[in-house]
N, CA, C and O atoms as a CHARMM CRD file, in Angstrom:
* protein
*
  336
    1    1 UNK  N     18.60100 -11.76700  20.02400 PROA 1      0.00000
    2    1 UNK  CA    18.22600 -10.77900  21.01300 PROA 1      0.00000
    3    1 UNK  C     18.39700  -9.38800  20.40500 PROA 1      0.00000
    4    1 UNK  O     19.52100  -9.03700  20.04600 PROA 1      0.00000
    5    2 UNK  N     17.50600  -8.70000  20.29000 PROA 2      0.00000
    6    2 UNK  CA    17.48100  -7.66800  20.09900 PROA 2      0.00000
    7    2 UNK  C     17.94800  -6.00100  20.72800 PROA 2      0.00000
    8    2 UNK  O     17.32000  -5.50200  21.66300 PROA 2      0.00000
    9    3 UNK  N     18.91500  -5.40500  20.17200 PROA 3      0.00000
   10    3 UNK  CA    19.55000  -4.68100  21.44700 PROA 3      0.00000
   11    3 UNK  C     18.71500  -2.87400  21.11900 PROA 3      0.00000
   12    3 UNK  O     18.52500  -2.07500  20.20200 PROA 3      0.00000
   13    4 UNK  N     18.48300  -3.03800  22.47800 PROA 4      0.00000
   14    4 UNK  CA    17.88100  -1.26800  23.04700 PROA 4      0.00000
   15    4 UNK  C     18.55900  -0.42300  22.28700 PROA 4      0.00000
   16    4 UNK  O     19.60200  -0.85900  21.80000 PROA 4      0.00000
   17    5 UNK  N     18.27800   0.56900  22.07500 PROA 5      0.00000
   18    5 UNK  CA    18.87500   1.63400  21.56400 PROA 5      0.00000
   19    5 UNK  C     19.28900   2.70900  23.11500 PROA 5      0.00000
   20    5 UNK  O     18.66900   3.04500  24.12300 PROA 5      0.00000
   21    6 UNK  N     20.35100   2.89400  22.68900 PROA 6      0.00000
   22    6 UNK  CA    20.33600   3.86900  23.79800 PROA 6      0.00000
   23    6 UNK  C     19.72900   5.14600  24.51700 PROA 6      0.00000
   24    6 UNK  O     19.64200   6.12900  23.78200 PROA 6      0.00000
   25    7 UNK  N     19.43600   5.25300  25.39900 PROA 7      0.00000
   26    7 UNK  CA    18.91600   6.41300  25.43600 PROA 7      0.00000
   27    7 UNK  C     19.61700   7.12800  26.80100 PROA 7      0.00000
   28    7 UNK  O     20.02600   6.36200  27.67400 PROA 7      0.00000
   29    8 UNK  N     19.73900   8.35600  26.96400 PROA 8      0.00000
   30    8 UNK  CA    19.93800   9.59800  28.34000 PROA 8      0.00000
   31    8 UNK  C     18.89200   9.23000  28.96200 PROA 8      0.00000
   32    8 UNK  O     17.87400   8.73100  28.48000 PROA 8      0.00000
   33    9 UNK  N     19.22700   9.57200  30.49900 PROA 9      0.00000
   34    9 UNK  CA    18.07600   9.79700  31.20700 PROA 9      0.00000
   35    9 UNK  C     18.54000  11.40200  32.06600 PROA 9      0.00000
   36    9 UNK  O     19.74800  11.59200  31.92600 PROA 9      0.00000
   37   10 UNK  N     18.14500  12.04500  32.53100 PROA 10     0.00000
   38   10 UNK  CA    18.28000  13.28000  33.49700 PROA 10     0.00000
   39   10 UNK  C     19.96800  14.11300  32.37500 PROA 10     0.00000
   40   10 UNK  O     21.15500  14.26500  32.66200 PROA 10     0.00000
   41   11 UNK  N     19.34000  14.34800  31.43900 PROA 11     0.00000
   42   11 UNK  CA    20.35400  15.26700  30.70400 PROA 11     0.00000
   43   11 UNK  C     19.87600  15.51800  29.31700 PROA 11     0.00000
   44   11 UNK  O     19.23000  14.63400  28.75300 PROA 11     0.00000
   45   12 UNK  N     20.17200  16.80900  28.62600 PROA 12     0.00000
   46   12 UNK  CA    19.53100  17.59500  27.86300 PROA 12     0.00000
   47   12 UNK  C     19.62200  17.37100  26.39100 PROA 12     0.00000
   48   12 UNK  O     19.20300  18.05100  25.45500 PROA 12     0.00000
   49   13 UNK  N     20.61200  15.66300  26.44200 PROA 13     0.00000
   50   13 UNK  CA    21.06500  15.75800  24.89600 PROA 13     0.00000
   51   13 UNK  C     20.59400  14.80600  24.38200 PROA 13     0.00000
   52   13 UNK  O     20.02400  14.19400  25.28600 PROA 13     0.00000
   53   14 UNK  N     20.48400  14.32500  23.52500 PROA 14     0.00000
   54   14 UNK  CA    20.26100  12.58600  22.89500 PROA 14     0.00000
   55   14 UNK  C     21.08400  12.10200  22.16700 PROA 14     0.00000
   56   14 UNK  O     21.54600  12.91000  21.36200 PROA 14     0.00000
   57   15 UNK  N     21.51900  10.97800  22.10000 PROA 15     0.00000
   58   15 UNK  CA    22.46700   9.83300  21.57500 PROA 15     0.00000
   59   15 UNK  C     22.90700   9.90300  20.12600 PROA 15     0.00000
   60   15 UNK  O     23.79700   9.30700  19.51800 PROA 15     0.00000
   61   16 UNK  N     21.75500  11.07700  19.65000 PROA 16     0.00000
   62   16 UNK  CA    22.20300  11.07500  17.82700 PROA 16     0.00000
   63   16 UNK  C     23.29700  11.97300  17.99600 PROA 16     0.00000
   64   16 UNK  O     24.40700  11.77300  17.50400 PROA 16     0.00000
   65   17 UNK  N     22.92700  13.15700  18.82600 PROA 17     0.00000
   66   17 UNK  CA    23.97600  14.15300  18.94300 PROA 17     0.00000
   67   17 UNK  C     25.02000  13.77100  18.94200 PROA 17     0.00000
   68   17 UNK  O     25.15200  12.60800  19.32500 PROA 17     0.00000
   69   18 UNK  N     26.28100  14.53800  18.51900 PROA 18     0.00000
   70   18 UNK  CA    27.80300  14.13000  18.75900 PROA 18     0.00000
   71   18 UNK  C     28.21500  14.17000  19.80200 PROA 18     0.00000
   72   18 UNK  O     27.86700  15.06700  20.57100 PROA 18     0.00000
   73   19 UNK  N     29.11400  13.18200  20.16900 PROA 19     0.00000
   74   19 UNK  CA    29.50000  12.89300  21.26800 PROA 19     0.00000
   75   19 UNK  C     30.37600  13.62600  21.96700 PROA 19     0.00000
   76   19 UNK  O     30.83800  13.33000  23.06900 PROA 19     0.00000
   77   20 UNK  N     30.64800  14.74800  21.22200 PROA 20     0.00000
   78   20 UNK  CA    31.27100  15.63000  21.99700 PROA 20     0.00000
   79   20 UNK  C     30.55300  16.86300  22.57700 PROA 20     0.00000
   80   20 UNK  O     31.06800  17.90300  22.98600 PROA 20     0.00000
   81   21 UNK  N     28.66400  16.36900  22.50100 PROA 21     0.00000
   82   21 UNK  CA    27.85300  17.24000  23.11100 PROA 21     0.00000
   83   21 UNK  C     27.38100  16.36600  24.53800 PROA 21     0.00000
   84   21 UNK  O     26.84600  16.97700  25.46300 PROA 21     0.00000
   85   22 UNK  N     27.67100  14.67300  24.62500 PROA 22     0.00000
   86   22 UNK  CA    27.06900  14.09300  25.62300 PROA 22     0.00000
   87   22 UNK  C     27.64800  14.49800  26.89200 PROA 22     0.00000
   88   22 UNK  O     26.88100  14.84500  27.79000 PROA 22     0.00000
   89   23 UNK  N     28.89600  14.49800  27.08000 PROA 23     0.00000
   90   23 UNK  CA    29.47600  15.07100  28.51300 PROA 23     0.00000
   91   23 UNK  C     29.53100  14.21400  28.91700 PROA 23     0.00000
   92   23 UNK  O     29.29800  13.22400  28.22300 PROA 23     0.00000
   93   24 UNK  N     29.96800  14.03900  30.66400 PROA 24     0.00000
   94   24 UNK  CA    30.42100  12.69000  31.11000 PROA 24     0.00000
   95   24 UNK  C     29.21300  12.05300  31.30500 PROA 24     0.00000
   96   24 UNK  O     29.16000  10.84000  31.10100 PROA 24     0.00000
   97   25 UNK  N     28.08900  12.74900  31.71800 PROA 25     0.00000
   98   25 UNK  CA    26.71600  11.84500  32.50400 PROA 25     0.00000
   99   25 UNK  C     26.60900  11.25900  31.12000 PROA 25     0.00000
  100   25 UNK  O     26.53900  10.04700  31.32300 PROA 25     0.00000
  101   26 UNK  N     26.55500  11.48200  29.75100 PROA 26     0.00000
  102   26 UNK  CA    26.29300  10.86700  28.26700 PROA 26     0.00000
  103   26 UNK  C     27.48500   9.40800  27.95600 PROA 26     0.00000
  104   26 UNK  O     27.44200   8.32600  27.36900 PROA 26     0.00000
  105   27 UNK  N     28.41500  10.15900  28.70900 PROA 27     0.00000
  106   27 UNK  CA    29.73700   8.85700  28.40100 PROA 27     0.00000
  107   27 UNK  C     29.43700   7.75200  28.88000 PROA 27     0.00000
  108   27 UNK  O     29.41300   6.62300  28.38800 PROA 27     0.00000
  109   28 UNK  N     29.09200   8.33500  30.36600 PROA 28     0.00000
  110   28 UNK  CA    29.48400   7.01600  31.39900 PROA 28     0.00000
  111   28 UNK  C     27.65200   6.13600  30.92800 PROA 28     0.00000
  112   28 UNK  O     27.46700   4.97600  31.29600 PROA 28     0.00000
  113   29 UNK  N     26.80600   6.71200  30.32800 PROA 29     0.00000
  114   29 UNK  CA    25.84700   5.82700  29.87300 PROA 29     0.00000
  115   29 UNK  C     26.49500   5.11600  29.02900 PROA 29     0.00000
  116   29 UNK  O     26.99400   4.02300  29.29800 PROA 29     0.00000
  117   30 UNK  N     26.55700   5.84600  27.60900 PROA 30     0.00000
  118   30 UNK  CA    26.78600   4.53400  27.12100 PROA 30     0.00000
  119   30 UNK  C     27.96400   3.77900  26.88400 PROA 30     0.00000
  120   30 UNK  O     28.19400   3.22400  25.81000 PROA 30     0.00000
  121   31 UNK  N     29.03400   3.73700  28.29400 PROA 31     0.00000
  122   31 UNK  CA    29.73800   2.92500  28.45500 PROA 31     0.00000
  123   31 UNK  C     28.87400   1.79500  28.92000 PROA 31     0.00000
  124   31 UNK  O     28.69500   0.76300  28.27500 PROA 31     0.00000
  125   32 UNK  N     28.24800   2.12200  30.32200 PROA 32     0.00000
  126   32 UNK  CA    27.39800   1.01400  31.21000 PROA 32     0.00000
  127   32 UNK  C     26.49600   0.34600  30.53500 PROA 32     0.00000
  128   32 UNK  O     26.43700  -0.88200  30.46700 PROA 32     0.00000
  129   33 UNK  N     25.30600   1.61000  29.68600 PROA 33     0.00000
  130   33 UNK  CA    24.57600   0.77800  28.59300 PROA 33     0.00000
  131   33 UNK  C     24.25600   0.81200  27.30300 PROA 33     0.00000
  132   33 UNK  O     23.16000   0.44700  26.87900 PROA 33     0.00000
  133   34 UNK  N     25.24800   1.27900  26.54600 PROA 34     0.00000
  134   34 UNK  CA    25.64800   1.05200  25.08800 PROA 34     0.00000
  135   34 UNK  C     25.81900  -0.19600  24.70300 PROA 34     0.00000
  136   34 UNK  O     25.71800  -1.23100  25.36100 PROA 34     0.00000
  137   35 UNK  N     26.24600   0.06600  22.92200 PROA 35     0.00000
  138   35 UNK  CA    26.24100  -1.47400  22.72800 PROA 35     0.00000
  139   35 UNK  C     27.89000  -0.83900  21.41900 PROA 35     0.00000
  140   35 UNK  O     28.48300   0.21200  21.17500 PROA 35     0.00000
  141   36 UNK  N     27.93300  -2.13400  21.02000 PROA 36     0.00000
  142   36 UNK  CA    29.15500  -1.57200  20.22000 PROA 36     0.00000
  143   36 UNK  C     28.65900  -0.75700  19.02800 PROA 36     0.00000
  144   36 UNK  O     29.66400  -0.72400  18.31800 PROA 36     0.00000
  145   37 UNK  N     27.58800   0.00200  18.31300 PROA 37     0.00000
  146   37 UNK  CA    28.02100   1.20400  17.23000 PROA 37     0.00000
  147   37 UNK  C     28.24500   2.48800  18.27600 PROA 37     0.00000
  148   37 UNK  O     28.91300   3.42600  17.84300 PROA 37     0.00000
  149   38 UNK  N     27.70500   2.57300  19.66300 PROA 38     0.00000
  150   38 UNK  CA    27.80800   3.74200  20.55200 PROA 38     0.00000
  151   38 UNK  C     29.45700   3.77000  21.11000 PROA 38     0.00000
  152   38 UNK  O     29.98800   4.83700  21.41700 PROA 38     0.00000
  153   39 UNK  N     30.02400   2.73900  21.17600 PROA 39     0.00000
  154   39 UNK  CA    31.21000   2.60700  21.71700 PROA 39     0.00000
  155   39 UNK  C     31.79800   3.14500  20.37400 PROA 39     0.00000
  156   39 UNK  O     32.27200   4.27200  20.51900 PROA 39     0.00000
  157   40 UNK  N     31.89000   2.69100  19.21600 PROA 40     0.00000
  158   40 UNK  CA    32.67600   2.77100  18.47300 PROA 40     0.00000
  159   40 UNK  C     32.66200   4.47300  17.77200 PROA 40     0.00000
  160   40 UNK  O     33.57900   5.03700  17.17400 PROA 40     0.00000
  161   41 UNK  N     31.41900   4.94400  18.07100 PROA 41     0.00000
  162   41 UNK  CA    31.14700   6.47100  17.88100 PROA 41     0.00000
  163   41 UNK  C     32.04400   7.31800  19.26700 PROA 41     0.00000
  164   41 UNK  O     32.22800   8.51100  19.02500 PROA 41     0.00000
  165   42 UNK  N     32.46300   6.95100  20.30700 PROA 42     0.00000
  166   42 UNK  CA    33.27300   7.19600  21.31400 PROA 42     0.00000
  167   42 UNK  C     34.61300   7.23700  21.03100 PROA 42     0.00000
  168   42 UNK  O     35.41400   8.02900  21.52600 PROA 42     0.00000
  169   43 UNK  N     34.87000   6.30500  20.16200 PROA 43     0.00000
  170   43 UNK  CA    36.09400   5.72900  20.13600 PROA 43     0.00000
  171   43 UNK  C     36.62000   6.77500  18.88600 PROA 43     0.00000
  172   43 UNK  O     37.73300   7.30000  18.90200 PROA 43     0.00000
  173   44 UNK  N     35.35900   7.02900  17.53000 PROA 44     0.00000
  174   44 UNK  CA    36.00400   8.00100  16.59300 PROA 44     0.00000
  175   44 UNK  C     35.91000   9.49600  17.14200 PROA 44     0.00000
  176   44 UNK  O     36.50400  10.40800  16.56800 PROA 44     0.00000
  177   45 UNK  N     35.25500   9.67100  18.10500 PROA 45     0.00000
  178   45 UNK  CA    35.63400  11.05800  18.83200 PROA 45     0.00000
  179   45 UNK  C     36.79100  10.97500  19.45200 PROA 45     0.00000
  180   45 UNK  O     37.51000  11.96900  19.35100 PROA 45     0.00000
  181   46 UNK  N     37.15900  10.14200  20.02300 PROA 46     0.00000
  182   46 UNK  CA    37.88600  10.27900  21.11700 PROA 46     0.00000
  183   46 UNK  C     39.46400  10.15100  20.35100 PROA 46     0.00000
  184   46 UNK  O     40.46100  10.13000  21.07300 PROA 46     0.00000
  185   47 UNK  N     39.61600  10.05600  18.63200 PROA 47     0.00000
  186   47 UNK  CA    40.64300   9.97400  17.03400 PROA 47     0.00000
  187   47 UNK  C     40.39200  11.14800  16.95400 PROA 47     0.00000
  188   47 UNK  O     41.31500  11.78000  16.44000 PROA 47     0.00000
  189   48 UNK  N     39.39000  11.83800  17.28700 PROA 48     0.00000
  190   48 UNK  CA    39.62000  13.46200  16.55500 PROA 48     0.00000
  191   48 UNK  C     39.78500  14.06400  17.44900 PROA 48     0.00000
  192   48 UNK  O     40.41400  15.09500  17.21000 PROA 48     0.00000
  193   49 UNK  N     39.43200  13.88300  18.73000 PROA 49     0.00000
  194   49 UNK  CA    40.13100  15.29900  19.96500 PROA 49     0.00000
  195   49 UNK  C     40.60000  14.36200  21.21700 PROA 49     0.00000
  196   49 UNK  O     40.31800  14.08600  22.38300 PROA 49     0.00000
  197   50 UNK  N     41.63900  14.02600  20.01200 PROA 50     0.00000
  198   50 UNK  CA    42.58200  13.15700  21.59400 PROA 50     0.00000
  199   50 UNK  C     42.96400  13.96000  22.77000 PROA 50     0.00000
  200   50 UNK  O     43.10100  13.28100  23.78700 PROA 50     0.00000
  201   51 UNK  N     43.17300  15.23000  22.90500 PROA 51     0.00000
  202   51 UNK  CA    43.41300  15.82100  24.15600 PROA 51     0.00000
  203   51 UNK  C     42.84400  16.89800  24.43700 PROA 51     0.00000
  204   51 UNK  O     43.32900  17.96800  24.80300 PROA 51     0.00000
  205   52 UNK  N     41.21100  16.43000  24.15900 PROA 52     0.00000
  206   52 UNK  CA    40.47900  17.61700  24.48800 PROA 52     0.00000
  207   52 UNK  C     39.62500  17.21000  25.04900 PROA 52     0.00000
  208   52 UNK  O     39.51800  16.02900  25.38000 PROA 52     0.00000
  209   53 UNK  N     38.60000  18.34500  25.34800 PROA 53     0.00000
  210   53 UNK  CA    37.20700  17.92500  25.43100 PROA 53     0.00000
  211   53 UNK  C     36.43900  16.49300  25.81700 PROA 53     0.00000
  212   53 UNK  O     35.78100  16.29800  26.83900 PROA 53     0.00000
  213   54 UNK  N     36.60000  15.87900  25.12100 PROA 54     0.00000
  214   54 UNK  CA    35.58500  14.05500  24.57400 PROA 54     0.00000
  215   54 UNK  C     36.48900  13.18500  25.76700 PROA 54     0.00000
  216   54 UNK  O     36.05300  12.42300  26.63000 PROA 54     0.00000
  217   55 UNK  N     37.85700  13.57500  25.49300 PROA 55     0.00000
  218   55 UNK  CA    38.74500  12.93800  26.09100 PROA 55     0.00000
  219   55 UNK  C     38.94000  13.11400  28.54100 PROA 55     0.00000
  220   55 UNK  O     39.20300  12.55100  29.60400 PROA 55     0.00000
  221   56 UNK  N     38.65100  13.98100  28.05000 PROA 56     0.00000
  222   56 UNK  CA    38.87100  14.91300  29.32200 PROA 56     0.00000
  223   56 UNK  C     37.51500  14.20000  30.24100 PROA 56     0.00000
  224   56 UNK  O     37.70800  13.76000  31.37400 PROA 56     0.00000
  225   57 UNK  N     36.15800  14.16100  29.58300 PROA 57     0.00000
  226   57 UNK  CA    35.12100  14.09300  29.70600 PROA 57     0.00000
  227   57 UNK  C     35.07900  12.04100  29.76400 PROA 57     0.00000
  228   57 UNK  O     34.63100  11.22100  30.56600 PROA 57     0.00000
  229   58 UNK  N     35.52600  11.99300  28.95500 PROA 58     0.00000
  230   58 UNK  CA    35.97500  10.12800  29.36300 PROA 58     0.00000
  231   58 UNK  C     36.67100   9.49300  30.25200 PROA 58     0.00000
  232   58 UNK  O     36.51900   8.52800  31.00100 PROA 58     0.00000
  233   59 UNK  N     37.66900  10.44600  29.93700 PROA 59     0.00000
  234   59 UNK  CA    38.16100   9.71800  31.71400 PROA 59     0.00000
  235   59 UNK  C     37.63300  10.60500  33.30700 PROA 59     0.00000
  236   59 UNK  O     38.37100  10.68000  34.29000 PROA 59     0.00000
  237   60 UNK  N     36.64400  11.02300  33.25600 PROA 60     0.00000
  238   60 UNK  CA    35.84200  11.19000  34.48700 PROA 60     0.00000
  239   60 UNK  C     34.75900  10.32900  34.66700 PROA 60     0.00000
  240   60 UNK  O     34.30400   9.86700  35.71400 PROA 60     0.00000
  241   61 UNK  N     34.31800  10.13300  33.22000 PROA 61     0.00000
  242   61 UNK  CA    33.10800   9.16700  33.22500 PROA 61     0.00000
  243   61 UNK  C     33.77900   7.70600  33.36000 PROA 61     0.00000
  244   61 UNK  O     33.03400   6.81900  33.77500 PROA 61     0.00000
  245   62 UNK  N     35.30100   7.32000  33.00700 PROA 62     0.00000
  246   62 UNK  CA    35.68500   6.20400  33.13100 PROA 62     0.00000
  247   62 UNK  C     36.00900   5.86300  34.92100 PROA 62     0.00000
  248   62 UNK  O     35.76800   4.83800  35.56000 PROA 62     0.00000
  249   63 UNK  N     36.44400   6.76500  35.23000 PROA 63     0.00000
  250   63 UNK  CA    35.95000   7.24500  36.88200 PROA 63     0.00000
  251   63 UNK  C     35.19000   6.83700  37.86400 PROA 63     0.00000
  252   63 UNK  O     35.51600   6.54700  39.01500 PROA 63     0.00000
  253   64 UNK  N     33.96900   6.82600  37.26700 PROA 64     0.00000
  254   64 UNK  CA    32.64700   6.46900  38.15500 PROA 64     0.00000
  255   64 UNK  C     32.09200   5.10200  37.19000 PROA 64     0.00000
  256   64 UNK  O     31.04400   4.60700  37.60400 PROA 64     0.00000
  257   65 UNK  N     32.49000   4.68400  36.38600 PROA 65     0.00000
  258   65 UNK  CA    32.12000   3.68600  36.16600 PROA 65     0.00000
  259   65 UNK  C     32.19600   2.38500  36.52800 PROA 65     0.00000
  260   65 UNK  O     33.32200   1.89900  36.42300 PROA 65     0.00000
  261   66 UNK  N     31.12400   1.49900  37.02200 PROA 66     0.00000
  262   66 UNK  CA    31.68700   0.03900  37.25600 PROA 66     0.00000
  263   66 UNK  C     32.98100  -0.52700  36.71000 PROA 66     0.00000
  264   66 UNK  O     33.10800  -0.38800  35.49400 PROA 66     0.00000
  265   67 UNK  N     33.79100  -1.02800  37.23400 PROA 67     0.00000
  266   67 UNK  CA    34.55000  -1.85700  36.69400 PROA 67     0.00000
  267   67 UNK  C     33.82600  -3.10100  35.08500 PROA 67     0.00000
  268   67 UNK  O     32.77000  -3.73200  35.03800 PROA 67     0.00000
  269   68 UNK  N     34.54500  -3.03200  34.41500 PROA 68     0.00000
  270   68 UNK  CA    34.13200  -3.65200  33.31400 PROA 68     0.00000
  271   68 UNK  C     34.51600  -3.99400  32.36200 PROA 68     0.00000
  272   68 UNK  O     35.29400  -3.13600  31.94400 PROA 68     0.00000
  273   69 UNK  N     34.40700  -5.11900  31.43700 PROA 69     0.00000
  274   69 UNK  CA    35.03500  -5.28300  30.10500 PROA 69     0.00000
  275   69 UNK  C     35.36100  -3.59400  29.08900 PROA 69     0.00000
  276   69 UNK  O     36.33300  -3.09700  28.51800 PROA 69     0.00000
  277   70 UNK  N     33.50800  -3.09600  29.39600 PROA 70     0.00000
  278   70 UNK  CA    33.75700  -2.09000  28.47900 PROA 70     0.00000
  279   70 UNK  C     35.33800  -0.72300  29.27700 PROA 70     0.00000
  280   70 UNK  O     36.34900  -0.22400  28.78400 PROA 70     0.00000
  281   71 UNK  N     34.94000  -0.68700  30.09200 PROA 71     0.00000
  282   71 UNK  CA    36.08700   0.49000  31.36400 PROA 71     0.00000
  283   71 UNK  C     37.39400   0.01700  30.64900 PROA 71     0.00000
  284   71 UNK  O     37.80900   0.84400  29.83700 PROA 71     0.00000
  285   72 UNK  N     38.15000  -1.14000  30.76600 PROA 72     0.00000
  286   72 UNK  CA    39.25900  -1.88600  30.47500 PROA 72     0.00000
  287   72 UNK  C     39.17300  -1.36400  29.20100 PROA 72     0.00000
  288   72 UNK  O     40.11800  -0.57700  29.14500 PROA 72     0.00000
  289   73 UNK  N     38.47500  -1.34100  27.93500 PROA 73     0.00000
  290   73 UNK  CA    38.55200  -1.19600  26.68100 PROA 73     0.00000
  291   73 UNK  C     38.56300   0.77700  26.51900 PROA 73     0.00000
  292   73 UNK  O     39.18700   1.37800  25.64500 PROA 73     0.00000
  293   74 UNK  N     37.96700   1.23300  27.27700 PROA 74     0.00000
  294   74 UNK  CA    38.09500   2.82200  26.80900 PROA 74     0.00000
  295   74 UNK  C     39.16900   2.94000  28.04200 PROA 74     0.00000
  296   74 UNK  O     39.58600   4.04000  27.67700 PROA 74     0.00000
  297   75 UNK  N     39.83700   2.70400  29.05500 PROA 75     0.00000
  298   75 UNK  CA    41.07900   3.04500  29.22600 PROA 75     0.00000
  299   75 UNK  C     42.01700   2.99600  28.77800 PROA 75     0.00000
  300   75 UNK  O     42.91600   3.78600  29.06400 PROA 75     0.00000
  301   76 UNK  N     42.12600   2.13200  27.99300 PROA 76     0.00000
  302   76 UNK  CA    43.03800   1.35600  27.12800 PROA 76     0.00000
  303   76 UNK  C     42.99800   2.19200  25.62700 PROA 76     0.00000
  304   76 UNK  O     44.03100   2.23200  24.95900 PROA 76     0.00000
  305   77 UNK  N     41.98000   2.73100  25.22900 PROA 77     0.00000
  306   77 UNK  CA    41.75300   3.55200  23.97500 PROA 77     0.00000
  307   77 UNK  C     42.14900   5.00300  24.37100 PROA 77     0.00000
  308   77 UNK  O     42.54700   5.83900  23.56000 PROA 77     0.00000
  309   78 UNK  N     42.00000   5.20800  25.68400 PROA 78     0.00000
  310   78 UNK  CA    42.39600   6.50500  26.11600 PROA 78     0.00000
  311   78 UNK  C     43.86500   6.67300  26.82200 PROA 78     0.00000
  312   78 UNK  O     44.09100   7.85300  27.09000 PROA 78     0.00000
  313   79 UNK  N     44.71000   5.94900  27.11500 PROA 79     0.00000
  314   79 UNK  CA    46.01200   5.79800  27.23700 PROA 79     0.00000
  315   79 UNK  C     46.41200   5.78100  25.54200 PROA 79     0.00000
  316   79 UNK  O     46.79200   6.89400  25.17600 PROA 79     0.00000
  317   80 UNK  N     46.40200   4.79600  24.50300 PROA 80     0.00000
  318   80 UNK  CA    46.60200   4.76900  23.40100 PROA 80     0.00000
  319   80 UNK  C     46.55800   6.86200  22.82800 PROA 80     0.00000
  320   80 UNK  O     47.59800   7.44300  22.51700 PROA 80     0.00000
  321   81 UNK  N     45.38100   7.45800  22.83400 PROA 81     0.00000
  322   81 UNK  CA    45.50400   8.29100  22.36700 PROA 81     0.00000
  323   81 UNK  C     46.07900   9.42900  22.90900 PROA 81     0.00000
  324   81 UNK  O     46.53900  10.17700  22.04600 PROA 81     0.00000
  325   82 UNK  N     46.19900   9.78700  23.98100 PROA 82     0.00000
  326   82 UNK  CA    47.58700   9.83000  24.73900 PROA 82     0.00000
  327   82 UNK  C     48.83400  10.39600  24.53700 PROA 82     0.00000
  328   82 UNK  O     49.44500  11.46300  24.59700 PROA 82     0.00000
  329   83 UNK  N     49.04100   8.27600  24.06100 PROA 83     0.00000
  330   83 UNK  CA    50.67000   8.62600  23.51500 PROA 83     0.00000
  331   83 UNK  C     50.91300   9.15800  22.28600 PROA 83     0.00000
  332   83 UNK  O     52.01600   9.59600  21.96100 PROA 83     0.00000
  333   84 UNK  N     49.78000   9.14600  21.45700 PROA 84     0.00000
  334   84 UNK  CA    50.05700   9.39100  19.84000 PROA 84     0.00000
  335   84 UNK  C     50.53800  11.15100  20.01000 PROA 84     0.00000
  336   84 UNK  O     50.85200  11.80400  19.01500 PROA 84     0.00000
């Protein structure tokens, strides 16, 4: 099966951009419909500005997101960075 590439819908940025330009409406996509290299590009933002910005912006988008395998996994990455 072949997986979609992600894309925005109703926001000004696109998915190549860094993720510390997507904002939450960019997060909470590709939490819901990302695949794992988009998660894992989340996950190395979220190693370089653990208490900023990316971070701040993830847990609002973790917020409104369905409950989910992926939610459980970036709460869990975002408590982790946190404590460091």
């Amino acid at each position: 099966m072949t997986q979609m590439p992600l894309v925005f819908r109703n926001i000004d940025v696109e998915p190549s951009e860094p993720v510390a330009n997507w904002g939450v409406e960019g997060l909470l996509a590709a939490i819901e419909r990302g695949h794992a290299p988009d998660w894992e590009r989340i996950a190395g933002a979220l190693d370089t500005d653990t208490n900023g910005a990316v971070a701040d912006a993830l847990d609002q988008a973790l917020g409104c997101a369905r409950p989910s395998g992926q939610v459980a996994l970036f709460r869990a990455l975002l408590a982790r960075s946190k404590r460091q």
